[in-house]
ChimeraX commands (.cxc) that place a marker at each C-alpha (Angstrom):
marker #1 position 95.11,108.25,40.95 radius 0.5
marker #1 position 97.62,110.96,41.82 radius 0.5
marker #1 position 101.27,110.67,40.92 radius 0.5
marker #1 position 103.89,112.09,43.51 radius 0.5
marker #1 position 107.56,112.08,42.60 radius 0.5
marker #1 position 110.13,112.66,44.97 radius 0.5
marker #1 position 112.89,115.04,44.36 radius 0.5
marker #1 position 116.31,115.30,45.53 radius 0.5
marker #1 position 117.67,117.64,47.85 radius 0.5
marker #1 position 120.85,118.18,45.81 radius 0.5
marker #1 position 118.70,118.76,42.77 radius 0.5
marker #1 position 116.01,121.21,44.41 radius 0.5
marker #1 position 118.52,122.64,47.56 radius 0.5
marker #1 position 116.37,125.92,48.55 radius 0.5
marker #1 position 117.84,128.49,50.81 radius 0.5
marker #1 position 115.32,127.65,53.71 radius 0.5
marker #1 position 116.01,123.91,53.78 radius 0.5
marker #1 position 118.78,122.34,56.58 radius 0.5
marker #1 position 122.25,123.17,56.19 radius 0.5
marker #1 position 124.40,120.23,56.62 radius 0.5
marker #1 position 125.77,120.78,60.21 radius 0.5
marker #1 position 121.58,120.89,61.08 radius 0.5
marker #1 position 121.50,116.99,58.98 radius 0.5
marker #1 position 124.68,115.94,60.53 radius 0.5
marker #1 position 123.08,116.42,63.64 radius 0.5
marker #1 position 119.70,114.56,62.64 radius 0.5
marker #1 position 122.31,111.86,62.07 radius 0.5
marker #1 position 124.16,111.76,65.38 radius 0.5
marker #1 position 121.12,112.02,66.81 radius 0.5
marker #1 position 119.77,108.82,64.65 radius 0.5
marker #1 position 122.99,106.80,65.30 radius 0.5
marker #1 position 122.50,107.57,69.11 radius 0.5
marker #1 position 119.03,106.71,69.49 radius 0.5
marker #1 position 119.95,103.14,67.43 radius 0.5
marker #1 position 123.24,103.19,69.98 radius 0.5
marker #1 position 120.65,103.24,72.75 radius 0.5
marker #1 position 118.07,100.57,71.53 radius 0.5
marker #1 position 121.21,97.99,70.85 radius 0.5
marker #1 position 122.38,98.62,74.26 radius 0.5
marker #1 position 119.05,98.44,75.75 radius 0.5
marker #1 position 118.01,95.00,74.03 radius 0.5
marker #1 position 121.92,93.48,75.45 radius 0.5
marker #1 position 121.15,94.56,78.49 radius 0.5
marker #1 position 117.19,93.40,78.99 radius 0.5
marker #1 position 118.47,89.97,79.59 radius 0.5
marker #1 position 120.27,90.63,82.87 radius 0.5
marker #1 position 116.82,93.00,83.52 radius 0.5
marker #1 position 115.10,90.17,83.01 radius 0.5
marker #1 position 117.28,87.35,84.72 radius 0.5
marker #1 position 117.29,90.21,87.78 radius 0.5
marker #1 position 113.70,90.66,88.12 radius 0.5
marker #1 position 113.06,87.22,87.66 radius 0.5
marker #1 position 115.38,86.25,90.75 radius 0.5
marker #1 position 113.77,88.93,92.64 radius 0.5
marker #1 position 110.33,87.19,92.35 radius 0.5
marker #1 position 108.57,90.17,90.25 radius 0.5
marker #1 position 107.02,88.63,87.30 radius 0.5
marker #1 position 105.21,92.06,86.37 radius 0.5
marker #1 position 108.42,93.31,85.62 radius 0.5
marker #1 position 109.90,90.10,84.14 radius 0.5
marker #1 position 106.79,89.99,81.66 radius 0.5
marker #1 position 107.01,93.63,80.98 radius 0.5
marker #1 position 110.78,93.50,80.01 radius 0.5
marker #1 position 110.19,90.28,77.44 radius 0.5
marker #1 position 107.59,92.15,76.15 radius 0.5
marker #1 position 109.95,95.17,75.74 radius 0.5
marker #1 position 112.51,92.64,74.27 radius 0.5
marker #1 position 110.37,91.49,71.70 radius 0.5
marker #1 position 109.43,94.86,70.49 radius 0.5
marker #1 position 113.48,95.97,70.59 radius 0.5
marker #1 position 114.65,94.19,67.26 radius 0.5
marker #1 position 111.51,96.38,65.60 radius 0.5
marker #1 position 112.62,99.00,67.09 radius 0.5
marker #1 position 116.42,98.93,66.19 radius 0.5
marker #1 position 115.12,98.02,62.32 radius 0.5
marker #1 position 113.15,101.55,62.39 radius 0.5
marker #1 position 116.01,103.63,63.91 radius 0.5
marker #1 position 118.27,101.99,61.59 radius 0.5
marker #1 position 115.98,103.10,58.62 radius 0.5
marker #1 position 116.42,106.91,60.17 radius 0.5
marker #1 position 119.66,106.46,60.77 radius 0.5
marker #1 position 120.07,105.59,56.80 radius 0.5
marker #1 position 117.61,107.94,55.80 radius 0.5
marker #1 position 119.20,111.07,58.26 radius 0.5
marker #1 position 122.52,109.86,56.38 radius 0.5
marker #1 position 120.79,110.13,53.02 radius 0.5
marker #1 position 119.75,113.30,53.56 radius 0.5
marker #1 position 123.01,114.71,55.07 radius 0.5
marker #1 position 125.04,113.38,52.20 radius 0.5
marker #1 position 122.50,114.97,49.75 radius 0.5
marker #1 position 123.05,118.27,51.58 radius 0.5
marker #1 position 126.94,118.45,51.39 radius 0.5
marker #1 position 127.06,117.13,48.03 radius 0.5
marker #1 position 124.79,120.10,47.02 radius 0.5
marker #1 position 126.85,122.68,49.14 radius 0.5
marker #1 position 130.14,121.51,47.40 radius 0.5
marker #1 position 128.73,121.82,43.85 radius 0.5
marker #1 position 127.46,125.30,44.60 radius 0.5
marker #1 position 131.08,126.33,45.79 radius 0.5
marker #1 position 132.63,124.57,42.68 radius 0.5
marker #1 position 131.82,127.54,40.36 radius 0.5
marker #1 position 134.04,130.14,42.67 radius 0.5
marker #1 position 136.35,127.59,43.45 radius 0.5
marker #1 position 137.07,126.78,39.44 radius 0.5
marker #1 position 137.41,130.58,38.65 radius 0.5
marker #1 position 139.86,130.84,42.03 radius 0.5
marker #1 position 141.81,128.13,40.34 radius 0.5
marker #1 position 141.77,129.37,37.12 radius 0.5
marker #1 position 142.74,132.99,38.46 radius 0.5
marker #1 position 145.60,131.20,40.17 radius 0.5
marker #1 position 146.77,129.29,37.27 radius 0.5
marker #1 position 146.95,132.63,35.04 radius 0.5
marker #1 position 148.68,134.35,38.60 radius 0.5
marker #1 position 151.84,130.81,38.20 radius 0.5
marker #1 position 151.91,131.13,34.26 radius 0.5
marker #1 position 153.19,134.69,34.36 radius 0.5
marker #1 position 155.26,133.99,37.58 radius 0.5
marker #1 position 156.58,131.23,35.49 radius 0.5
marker #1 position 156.83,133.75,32.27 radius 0.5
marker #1 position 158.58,136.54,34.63 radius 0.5
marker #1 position 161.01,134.12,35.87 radius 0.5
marker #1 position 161.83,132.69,32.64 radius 0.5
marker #1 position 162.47,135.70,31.56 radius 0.5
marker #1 position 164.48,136.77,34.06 radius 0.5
marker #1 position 166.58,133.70,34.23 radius 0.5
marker #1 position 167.58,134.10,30.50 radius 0.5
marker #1 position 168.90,138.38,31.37 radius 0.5
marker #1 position 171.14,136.45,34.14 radius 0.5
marker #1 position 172.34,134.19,31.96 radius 0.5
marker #1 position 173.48,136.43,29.30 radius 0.5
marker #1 position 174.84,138.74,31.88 radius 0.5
marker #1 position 176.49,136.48,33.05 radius 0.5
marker #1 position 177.68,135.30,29.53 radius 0.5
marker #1 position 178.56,138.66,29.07 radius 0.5
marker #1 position 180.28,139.32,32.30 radius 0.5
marker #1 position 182.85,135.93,30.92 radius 0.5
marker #1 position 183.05,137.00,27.23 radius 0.5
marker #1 position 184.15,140.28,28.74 radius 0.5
marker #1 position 186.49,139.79,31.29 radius 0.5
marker #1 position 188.50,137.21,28.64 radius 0.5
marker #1 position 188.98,139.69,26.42 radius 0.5
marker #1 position 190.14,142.42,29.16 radius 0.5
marker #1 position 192.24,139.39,30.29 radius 0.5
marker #1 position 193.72,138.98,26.74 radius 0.5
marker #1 position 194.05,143.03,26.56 radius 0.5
marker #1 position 195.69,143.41,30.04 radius 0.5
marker #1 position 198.55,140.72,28.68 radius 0.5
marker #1 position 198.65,142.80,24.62 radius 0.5
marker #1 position 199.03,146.02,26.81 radius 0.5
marker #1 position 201.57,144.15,29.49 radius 0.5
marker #1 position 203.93,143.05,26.23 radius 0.5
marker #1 position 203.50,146.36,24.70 radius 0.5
marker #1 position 205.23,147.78,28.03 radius 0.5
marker #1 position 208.06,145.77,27.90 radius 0.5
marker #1 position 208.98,146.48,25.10 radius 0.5
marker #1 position 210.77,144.50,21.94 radius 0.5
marker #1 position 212.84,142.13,24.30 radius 0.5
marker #1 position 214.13,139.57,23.45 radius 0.5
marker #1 position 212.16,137.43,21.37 radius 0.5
marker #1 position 214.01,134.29,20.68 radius 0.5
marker #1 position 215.07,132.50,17.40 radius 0.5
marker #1 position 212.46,132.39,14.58 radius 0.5
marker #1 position 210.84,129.02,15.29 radius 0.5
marker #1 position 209.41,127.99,11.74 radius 0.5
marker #1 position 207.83,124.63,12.73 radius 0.5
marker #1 position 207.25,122.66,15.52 radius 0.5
marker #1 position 210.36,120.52,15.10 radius 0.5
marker #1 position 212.96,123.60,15.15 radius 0.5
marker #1 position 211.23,124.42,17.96 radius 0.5
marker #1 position 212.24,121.52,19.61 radius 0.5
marker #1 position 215.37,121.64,18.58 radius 0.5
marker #1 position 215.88,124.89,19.59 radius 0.5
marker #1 position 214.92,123.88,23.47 radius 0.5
marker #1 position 217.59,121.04,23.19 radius 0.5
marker #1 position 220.53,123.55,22.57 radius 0.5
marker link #1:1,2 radius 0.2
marker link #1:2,3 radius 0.2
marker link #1:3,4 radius 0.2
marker link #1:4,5 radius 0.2
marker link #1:5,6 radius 0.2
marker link #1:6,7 radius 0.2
marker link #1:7,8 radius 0.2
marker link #1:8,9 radius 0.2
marker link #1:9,10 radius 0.2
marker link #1:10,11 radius 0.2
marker link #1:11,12 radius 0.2
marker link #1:12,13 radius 0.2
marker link #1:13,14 radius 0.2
marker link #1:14,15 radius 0.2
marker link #1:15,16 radius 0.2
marker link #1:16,17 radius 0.2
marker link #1:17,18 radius 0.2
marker link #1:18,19 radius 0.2
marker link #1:19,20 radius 0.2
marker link #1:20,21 radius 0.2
marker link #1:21,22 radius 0.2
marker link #1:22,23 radius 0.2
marker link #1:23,24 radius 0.2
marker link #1:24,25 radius 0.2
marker link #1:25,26 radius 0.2
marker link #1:26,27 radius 0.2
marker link #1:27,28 radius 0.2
marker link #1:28,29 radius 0.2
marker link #1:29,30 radius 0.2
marker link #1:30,31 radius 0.2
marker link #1:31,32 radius 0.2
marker link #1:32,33 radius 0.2
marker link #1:33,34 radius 0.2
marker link #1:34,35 radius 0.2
marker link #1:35,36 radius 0.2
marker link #1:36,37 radius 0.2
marker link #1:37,38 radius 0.2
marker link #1:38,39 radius 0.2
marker link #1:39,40 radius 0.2
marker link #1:40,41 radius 0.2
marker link #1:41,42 radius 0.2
marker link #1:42,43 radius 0.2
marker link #1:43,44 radius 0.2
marker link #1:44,45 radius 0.2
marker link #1:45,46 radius 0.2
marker link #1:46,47 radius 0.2
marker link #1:47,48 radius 0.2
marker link #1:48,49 radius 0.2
marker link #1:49,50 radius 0.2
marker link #1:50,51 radius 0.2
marker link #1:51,52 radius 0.2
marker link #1:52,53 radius 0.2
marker link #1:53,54 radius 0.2
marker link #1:54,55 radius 0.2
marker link #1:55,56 radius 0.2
marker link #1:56,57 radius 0.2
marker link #1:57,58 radius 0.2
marker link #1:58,59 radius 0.2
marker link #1:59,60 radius 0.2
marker link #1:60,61 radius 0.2
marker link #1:61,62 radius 0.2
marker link #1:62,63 radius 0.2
marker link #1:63,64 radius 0.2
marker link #1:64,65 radius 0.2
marker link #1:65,66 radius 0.2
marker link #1:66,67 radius 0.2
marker link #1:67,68 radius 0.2
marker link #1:68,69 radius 0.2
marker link #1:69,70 radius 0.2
marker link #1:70,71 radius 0.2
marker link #1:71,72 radius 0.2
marker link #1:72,73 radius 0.2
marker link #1:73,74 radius 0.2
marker link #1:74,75 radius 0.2
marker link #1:75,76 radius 0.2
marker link #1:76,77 radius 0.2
marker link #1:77,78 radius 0.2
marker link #1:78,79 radius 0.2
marker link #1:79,80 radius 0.2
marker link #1:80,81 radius 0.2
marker link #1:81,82 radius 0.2
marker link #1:82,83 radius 0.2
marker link #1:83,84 radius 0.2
marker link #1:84,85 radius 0.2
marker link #1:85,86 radius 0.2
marker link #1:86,87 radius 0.2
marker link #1:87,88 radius 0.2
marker link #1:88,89 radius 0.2
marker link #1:89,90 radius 0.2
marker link #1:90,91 radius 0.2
marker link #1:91,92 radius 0.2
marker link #1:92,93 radius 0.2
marker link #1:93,94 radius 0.2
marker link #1:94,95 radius 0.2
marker link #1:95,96 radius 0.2
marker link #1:96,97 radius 0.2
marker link #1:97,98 radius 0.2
marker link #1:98,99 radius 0.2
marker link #1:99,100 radius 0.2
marker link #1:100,101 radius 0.2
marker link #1:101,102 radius 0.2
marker link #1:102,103 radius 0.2
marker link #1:103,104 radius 0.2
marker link #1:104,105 radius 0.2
marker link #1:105,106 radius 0.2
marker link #1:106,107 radius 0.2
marker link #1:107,108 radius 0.2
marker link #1:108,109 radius 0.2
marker link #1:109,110 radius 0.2
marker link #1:110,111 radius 0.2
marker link #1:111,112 radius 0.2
marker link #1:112,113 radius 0.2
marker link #1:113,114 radius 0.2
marker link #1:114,115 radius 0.2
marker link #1:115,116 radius 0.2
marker link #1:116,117 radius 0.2
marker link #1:117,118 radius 0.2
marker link #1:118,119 radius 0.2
marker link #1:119,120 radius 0.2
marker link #1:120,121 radius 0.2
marker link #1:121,122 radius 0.2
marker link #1:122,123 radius 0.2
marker link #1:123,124 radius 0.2
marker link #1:124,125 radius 0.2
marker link #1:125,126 radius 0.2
marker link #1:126,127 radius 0.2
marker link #1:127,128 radius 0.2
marker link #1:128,129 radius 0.2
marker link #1:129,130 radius 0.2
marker link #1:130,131 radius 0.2
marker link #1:131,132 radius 0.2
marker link #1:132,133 radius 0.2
marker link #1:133,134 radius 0.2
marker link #1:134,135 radius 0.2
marker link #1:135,136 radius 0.2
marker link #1:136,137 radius 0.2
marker link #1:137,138 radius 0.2
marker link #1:138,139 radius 0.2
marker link #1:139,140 radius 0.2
marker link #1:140,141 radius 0.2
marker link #1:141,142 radius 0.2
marker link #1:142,143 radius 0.2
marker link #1:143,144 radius 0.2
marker link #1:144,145 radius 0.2
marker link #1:145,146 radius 0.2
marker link #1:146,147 radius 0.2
marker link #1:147,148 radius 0.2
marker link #1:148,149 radius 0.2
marker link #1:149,150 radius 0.2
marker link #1:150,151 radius 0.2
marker link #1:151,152 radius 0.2
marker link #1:152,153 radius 0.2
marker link #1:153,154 radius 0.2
marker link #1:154,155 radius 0.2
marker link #1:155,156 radius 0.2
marker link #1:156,157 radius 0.2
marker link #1:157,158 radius 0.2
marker link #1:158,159 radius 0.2
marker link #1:159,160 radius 0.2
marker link #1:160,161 radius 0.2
marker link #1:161,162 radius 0.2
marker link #1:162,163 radius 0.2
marker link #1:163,164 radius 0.2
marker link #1:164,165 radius 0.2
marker link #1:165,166 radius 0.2
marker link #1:166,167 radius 0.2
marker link #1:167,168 radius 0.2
marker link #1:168,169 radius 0.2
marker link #1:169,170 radius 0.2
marker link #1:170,171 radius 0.2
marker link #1:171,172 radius 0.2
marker link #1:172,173 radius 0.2
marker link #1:173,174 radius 0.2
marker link #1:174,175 radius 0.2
view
């Protein structure tokens, strides 16, 4: 006795096999025909009440007949519908995991391309900020120079009593 295994077609996916539009059309097709048979077996009973009023009981035995046989029918489209499904599902499942080797290195490639955006804007942020720091520290000091350099052009005025604490120099406010 000889014994056959069956293999999957996500496991053994050759080039020649179906793509999966080609299975997701075996499917629509397999729903439809199933579609058809359903609406055929709801419908046999007016073919059958119709023919029967009309007196033809060729046709009336003919369409029982074909009523009977429908529910067989529908059960063996079903099981190519779910078979054609199956098969489709198989076929995508294999054509994603053959993409997920490019996709991971795109992603990885794209990861490396954000961490040294991130790394060049980082560093850029902290050349603003001390410019910027800078740009403050700076323009105190010329506004503490601009003021030395303002007194040193007026000249020794006059400066006021000697205040020696803060006290006398209330004091000297009151007078």
């Amino acid at each position: 006795m000889t014994k056959t295994t069956r293999t999957s077609k996500a496991a053994g996916a050759d080039a020649a096999g179906p793509t999966p539009a080609e299975l997701k059309g075996r499917l629509d097709e397999a729903t439809n025909a199933k579609g058809t048979l359903e609406a055929e077996l709801v419908a046999t009973a007016d073919r059958v009440r119709a023919a029967a009023a009309s007196g033809d009981m060729d046709r009336v035995l003919e369409l029982r007949r074909r009523a009977d046989d429908l529910p067989t029918l529908i059960d063996g489209a079903a099981l190519a519908e779910a078979g054609a499904r199956v098969a489709y599902l198989e076929a995508v499942i294999a054509d994603v995991q053959s993409q997920r080797p490019h996709l991971s290195a795109a992603w990885a490639q794209a990861k490396d391309r954000l961490e040294a955006a991130q790394r060049a804007f980082t560093q850029a942020d902290d050349a603003v900020r001390a410019a910027t720091n800078t740009v403050t520290d700076f323009n105190q000091r010329l506004g503490y120079a601009r003021r030395a350099y303002q007194d040193l052009l007026a000249g020794p005025g006059d400066a006021g009593p000697v205040v020696r604490s803060r006290i006398h120099a209330l004091k000297a406010n009151r007078r």
